[in-house]
C-alpha positions, 0 to 999 in steps of 0.5 A, a space after each residue: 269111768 271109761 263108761 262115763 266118758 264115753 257117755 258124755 262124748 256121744 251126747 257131745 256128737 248128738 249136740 253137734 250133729 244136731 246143731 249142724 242140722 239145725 245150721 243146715 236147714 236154717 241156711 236152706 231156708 234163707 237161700 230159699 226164701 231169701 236172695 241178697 242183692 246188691 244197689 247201685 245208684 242214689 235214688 233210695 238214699 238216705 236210707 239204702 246206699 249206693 253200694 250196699 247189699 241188700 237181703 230180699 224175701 223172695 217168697 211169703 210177703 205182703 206188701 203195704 204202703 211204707 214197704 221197699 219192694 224190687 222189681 223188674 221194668 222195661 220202661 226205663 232201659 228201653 230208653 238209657 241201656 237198649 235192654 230188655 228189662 231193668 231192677 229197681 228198689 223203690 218204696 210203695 207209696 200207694 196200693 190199688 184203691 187208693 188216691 193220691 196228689 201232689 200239693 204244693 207247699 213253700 220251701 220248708 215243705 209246709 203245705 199251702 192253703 190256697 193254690 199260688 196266683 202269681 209268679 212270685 208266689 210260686 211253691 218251691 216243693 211239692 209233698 205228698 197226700 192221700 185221700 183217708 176213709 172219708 175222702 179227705 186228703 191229708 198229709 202223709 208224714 214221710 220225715 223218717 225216709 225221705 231225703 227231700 220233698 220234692 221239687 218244681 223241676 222235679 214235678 214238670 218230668 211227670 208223665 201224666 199218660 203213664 197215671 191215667 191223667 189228662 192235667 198236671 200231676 204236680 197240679 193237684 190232680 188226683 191220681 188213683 191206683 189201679 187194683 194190682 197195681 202199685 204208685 211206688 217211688 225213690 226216697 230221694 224224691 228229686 233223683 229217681 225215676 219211679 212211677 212219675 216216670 214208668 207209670 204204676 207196677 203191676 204185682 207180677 212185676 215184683 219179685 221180692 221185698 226189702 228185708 233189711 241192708 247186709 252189714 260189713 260185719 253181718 253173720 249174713 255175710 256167711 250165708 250170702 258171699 259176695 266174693 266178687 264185688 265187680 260182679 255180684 249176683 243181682 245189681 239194681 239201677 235205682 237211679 236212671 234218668 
């Protein structure tokens, strides 16, 4: 009998060493691969908050159209901190190869036929649309992210120098994104600055993707503290002017 109970505790120790191992290398590899980071500020509302952490790989990543990404740019610090550098969380609107505009359309975000000719047929906003396979502009369906399209006011603060182009962008010009480069922008299309402002992101610039937002209640928040919440890790400024 004594036997037997011995028995079953050893095969007990087994599992729980086995499970802690198991415990062990999955949290190397998370702290490895993956780094939480925290927002601060509006430009990727309304899907990531102000406030919120976020998990990022770090390594091992693709990045296509549609994905958030996190970068590092001098562009925007240079003129609001005097810093060197500054992190921010945008999504990827286009990849190297590829040809965007900004068309107008009326106030309901509906595209417009015909450009305006007078000044009270003016459009209100301005949506996004990318050349297909046979060179045809179409609209991209950005309804499941976006807080709103964007608008004039918003459009005029384009820097053009910065896309490679001569005339308006909010005009209908083409932009075309640059091999290695990326064209990337905020959710909240009307408070962000993004690459109507700094110009495309180089890929050396980015160093990791947005995986998904940390929960209150997550089991990541084991893995990834954040014991100081006035001092965290990594905080990106998502929404300088």
């Amino acid at each position: 009998m004594e036997n037997l109970l011995e028995k079953r505790n050893e095969k007990i120790s087994f599992a729980l060493v086995d499970l802690l191992l198991i415990l062990l290398t999955v949290s190397i590899v998370l702290l490895t691969v993956f780094r939480d980071c925290k927002v601060e500020g509006s430009s990727m509302l309304p899907g990531i908050k102000t406030h919120e952490r976020v998990l990022i790989a770090q390594y091992f990543y693709k990045i296509k159209a549609g994905d958030v990404v996190v970068f590092e740019t001098a562009e925007i610090s240079s003129i609001t901190t005097g810093e060197n550098h500054e992190n921010l969380i945008k999504r990827v609107i286009a990849t190297g190869g590829e040809t965007i505009r900004f068309w107008p359309a009326d106030a309901q975000g509906r595209p417009s036929e015909f450009w305006p000719t007078g000044p009270h047929d003016k459009p209100e906003r301005y949506i996004l649309q990318k050349k297909n396979a046979v060179g045809e502009f179409e609209d991209v369906d950005e309804s499941g992210y976006i807080l709103e399209a964007m608008d004039k006011s918003t459009a005029e603060k384009i820097k053009c120098k910065k896309l490679g182009i001569d005339k308006a962008a909010y005009g209908g010009e083409d932009i075309i994104v640059p091999l290695g480069k990326y064209f990337v922008m905020g959710d909240n299309r009307n408070h962000s600055s993004d690459s109507r402002i700094i110009g495309f992101v180089s890929k050396e610039d980015i160093f990791g993707k947005y995986i998904m937002t940390i929960r209150e209640r997550s089991l990541l928040n084991y893995i990834y503290p954040d014991p100081d919440r006035s001092a965290p890790r990594s905080i990106f400024l998502t929404n300088r002017k």
